[in-house]
C-alpha positions as CSV (number, residue, x, y, z in Angstrom):
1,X,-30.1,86.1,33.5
2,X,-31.6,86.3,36.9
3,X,-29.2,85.9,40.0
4,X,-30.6,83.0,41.0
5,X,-29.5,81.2,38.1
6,X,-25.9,82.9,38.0
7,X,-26.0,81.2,41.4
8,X,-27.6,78.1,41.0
9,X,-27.2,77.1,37.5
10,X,-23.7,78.5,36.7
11,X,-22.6,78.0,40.6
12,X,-23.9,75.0,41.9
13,X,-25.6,72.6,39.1
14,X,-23.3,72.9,36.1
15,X,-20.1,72.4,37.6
16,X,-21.8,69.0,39.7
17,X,-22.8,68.2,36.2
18,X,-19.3,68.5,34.8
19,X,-18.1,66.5,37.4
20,X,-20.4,63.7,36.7
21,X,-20.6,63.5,33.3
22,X,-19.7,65.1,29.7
23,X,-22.7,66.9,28.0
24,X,-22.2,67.5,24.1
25,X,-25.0,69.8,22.6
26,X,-25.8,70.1,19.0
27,X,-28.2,72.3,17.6
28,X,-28.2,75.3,19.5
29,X,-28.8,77.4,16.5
30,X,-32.1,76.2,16.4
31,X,-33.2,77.9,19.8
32,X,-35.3,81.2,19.2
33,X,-33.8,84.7,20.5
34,X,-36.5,86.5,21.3
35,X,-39.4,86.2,22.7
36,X,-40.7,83.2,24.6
37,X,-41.1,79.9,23.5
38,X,-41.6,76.0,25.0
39,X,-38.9,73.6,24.7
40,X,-40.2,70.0,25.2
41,X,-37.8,67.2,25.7
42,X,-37.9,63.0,26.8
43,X,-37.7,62.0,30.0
44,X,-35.8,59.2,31.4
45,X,-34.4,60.0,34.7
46,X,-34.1,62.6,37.3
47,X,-31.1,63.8,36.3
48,X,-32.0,64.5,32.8
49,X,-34.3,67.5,33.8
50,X,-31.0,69.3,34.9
51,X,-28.6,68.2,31.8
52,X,-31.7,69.7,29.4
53,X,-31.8,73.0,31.9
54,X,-28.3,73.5,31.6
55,X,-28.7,73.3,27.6
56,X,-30.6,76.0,27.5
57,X,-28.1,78.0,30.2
58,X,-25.5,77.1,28.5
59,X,-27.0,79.2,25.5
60,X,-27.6,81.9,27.4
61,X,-31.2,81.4,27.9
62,X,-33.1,80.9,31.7
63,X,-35.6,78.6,31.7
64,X,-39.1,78.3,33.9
65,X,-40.3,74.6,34.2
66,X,-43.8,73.3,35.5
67,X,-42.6,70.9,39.1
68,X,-44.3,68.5,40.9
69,X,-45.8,70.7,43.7
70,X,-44.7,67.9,46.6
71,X,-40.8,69.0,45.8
72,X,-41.7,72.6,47.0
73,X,-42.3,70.8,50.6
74,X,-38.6,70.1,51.0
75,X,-37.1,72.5,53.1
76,X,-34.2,73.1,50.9
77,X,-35.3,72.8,47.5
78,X,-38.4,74.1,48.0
79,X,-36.7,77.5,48.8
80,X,-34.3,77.1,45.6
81,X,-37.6,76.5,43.7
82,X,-39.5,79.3,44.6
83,X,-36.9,81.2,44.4
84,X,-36.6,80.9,40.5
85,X,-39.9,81.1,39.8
86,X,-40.2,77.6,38.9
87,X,-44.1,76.7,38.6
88,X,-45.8,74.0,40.7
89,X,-48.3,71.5,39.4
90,X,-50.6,70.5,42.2
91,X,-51.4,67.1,40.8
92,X,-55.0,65.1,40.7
93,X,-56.5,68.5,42.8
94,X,-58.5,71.7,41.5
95,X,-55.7,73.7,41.4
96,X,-54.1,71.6,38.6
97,X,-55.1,74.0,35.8
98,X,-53.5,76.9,37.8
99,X,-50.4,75.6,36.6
100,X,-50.9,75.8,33.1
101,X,-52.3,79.6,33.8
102,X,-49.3,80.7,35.3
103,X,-47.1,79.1,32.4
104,X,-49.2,81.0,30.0
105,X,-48.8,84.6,32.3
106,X,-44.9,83.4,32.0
107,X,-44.8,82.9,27.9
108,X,-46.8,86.1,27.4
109,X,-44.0,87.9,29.4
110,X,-41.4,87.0,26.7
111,X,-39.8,83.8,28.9
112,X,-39.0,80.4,28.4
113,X,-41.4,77.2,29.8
114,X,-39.6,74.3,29.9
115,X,-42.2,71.2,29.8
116,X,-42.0,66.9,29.6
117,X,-44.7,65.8,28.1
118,X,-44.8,62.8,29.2
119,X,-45.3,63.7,32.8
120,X,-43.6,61.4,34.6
121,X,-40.6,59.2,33.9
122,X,-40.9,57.3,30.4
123,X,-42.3,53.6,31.3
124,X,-41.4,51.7,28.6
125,X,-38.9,49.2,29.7
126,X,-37.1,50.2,25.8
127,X,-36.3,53.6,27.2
128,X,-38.9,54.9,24.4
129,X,-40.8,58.7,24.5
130,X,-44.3,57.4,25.9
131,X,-47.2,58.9,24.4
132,X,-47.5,62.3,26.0
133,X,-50.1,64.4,28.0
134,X,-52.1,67.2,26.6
135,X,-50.7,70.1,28.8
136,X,-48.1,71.1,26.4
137,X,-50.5,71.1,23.3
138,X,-52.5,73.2,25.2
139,X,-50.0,75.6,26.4
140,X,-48.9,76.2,22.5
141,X,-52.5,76.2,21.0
142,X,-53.8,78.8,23.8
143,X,-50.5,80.8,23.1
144,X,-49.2,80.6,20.0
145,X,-45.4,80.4,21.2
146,X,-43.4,78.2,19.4
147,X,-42.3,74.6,20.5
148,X,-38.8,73.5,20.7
149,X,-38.3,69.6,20.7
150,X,-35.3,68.4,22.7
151,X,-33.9,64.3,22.6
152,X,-31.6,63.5,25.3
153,X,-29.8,60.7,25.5
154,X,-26.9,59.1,28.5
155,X,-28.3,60.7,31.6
156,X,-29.7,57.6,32.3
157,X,-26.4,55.8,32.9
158,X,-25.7,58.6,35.4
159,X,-28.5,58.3,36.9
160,X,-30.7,55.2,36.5
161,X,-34.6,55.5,35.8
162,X,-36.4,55.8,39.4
163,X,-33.1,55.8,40.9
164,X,-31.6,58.0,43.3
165,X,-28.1,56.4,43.3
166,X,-25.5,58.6,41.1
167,X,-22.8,56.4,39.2
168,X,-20.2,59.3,38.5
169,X,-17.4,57.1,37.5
170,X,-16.2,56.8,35.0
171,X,-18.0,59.8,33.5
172,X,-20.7,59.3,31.1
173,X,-21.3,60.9,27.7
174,X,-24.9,63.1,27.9
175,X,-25.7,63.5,24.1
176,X,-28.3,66.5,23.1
177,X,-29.9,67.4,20.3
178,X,-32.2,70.2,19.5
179,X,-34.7,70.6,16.6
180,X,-36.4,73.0,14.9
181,X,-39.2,74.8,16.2
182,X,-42.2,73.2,15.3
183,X,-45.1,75.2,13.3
184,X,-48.6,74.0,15.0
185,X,-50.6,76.9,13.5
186,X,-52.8,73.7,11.8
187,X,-53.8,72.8,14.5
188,X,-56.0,75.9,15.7
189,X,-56.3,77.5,19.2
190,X,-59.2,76.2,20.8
191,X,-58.0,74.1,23.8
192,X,-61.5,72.4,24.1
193,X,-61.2,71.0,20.5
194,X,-60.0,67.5,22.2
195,X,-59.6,65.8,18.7
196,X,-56.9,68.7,17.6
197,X,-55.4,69.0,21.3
198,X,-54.6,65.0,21.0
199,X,-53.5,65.8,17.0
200,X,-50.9,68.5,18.5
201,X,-49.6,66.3,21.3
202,X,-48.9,63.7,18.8
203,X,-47.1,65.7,16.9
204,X,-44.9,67.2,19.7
205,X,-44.2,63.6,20.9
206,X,-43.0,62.6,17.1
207,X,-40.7,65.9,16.8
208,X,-38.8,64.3,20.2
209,X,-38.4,60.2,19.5
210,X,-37.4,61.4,15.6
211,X,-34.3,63.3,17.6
212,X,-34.3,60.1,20.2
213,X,-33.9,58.0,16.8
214,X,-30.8,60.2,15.5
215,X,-29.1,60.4,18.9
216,X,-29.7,56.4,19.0
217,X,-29.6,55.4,15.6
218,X,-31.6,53.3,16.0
219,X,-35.6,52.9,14.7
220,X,-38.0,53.6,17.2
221,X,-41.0,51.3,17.8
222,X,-44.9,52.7,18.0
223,X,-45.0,54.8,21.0
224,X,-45.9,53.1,24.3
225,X,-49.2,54.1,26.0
226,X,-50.1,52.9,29.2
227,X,-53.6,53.3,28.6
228,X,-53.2,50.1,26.1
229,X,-50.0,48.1,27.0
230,X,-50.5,49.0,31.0
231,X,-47.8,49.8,33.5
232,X,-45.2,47.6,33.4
233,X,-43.8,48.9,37.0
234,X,-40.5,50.3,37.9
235,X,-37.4,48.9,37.1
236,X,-38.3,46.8,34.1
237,X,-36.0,47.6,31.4
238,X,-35.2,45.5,28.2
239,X,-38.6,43.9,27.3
240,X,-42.1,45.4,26.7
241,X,-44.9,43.2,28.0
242,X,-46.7,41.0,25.9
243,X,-50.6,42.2,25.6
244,X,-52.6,39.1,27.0
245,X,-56.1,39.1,25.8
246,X,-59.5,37.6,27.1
247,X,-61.7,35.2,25.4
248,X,-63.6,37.8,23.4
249,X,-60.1,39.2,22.0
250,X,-60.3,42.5,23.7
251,X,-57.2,43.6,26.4
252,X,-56.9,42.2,29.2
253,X,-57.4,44.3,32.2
254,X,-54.3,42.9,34.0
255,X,-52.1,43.4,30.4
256,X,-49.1,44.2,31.2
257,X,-48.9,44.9,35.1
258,X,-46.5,42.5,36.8
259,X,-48.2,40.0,39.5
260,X,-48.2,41.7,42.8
261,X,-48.3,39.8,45.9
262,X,-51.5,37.7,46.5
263,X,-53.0,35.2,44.2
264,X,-53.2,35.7,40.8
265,X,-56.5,35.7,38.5
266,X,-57.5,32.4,36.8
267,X,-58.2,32.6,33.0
268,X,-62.0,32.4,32.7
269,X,-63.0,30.1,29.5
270,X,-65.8,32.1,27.6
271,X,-67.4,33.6,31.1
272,X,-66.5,36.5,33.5
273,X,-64.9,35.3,36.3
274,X,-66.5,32.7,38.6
275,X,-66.0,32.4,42.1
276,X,-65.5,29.0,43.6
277,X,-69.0,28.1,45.4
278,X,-68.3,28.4,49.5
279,X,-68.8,25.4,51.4
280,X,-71.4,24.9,53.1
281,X,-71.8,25.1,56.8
282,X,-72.7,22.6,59.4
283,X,-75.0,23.8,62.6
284,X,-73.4,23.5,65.9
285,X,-72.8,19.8,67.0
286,X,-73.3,18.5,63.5
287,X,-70.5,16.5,61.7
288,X,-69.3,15.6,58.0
289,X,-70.5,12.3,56.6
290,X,-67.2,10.2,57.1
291,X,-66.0,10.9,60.3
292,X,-68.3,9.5,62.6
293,X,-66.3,6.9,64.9
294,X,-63.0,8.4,64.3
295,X,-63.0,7.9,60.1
296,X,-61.4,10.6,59.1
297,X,-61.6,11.0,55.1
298,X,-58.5,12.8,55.1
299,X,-56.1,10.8,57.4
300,X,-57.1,6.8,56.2
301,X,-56.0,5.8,59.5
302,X,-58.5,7.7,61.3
303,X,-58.1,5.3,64.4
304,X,-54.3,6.3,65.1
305,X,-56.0,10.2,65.8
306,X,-59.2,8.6,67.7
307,X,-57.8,6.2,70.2
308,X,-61.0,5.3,71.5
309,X,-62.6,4.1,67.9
310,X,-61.5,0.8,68.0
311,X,-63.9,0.1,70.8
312,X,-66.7,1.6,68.8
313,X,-65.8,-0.8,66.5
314,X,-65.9,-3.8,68.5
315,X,-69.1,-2.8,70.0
316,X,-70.9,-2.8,66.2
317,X,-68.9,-6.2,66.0
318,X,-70.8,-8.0,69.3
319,X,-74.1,-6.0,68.6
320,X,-74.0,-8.1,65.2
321,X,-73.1,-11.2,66.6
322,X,-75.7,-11.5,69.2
323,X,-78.4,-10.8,66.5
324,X,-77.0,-13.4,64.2
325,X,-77.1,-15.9,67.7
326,X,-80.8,-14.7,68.3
């Protein structure tokens, strides 16, 4: 083990962990001693990246994992992260493949590459493995290193999903459980087969929620994909949306985001959506029909806003009379 994770991991990170909650790990046999490997694991909080860390330091075994490259800015932890070797993933740019490159250099090299594939916190508000990204189908396919599926379970309450607020009292129960490496030799290794790249993530993402179900016990429901059931947003925990479907039957481009500020859309009946026809405007001196003389349309008593209409009035009145008289 390197000194930086004698120092960090051993010195710093496991005892805050201690302190904060109680981590029971089963299945530790199951981790492969030599040579390198990629453990995969759930991810529902912040904290949870740690407690799975420290399962594998615990064992005896130093992990490498694949961070977002923005952290590396901070002037602390950026250090602490370059300083283990820990691999940036420049996000959305050209230099997002270079992350999976140097994962592969640090496989090859006999160490261990530590990888969530969902990428990002898990959105379904049931606390549910999302379906996963491709990266570490891709990493296992061009390598051929074994993959070692991680559920984790209670870091959660520690820590709540996109929430930077630690609840250490009274200390929480952080359940693990590790599986069996999974054999993805079926699968091939040609990373630009996208049908067998999407085959392998599936099956990566299946190998966590069945460990997910056991730590639960509890049945999982069909996986949640944001492409189909849409963002819910943060914070909404308990409830998956309902799908809301347009008039052909096909999803709904706003299923499942919650109504930001604004107005929001109209149901169209049968047509795209129509726009309300602009009214029309009136050149320079012109006025509406109906408020000539102080009748206003929209105040009845137009006469109370127009002192002067009255007299209008009683002029149209005389006018008529004198024709009557002629």
């Amino acid at each position: 083990m390197s000194p930086f994770y004698r120092f960090a991991a051993r010195g710093a990170i496991i005892p805050f962990l201690k302190a904060v909650s109680r981590q029971k790990v089963t299945g530790t046999e199951n981790i492969p001693r030599e040579g390198g490997f990629i453990t995969v694991a759930n991810h529902l909080t912040d904290l949870d990246s740690l407690t799975a860390m420290r399962a594998m330091v615990d064992a005896d075994v130093p992990v490498y994992s694949l961070a977002k490259s923005t952290l590396f800015d901070v002037p602390v932890l950026g250090s602490i992260l370059r300083a283990g070797g820990q691999i940036p993933v420049h996000r959305a740019t050209k230099e997002a493949g270079d992350s999976l490159k140097e994962a592969e250099r640090v496989l090859r090299s006999g160490d261990v590459i530590m990888v969530f594939p969902e990428g990002t916190l898990s959105r379904d508000p049931l606390q549910w493995p999302m379906t996963g990204k491709t990266g570490a189908a891709r990493l296992a396919m061009a390598t051929g290193a074994p993959v070692v599926p991680m559920g984790q379970w209670g870091a959660q309450f520690v820590m709540g999903t996109y929430s930077k607020v630690i609840r250490p009292l009274p200390r929480k129960e952080v359940r693990i459980l590790i599986g069996e490496p999974l054999d993805l030799s079926r699968f091939g290794s040609d990373t630009t087969d996208r049908d067998a790249v999407r085959a392998c993530t599936a099956e990566i993402m299946r190998a966590i929620t069945a460990l997910v179900e056991q730590l639960r016990g509890e049945k999982a429901p069909r996986p949640y994909d944001m492409k189909y059931d849409g963002n819910p947003g943060k914070g909404r925990i308990g409830v998956r949306p309902t799908r809301r479907r347009t008039a052909r039957g096909r999803p709904h481009p706003m299923m499942g985001l919650r109504p930001g500020p604004g107005p929001r859309p109209t149901a169209s009946r049968g047509r795209s959506h129509e726009r309300r026809r602009p009214r029309a405007r009136l050149r320079p001196g012109r006025r509406r029909r109906g408020r000539r003389l102080g009748h206003d349309l929209r105040h009845p008593a137009g006469a109370h806003r127009h002192p002067h209409a009255h007299v209008g009035q009683a002029g149209r009145d005389r006018g008529g009379d004198q024709r009557r008289d002629q």
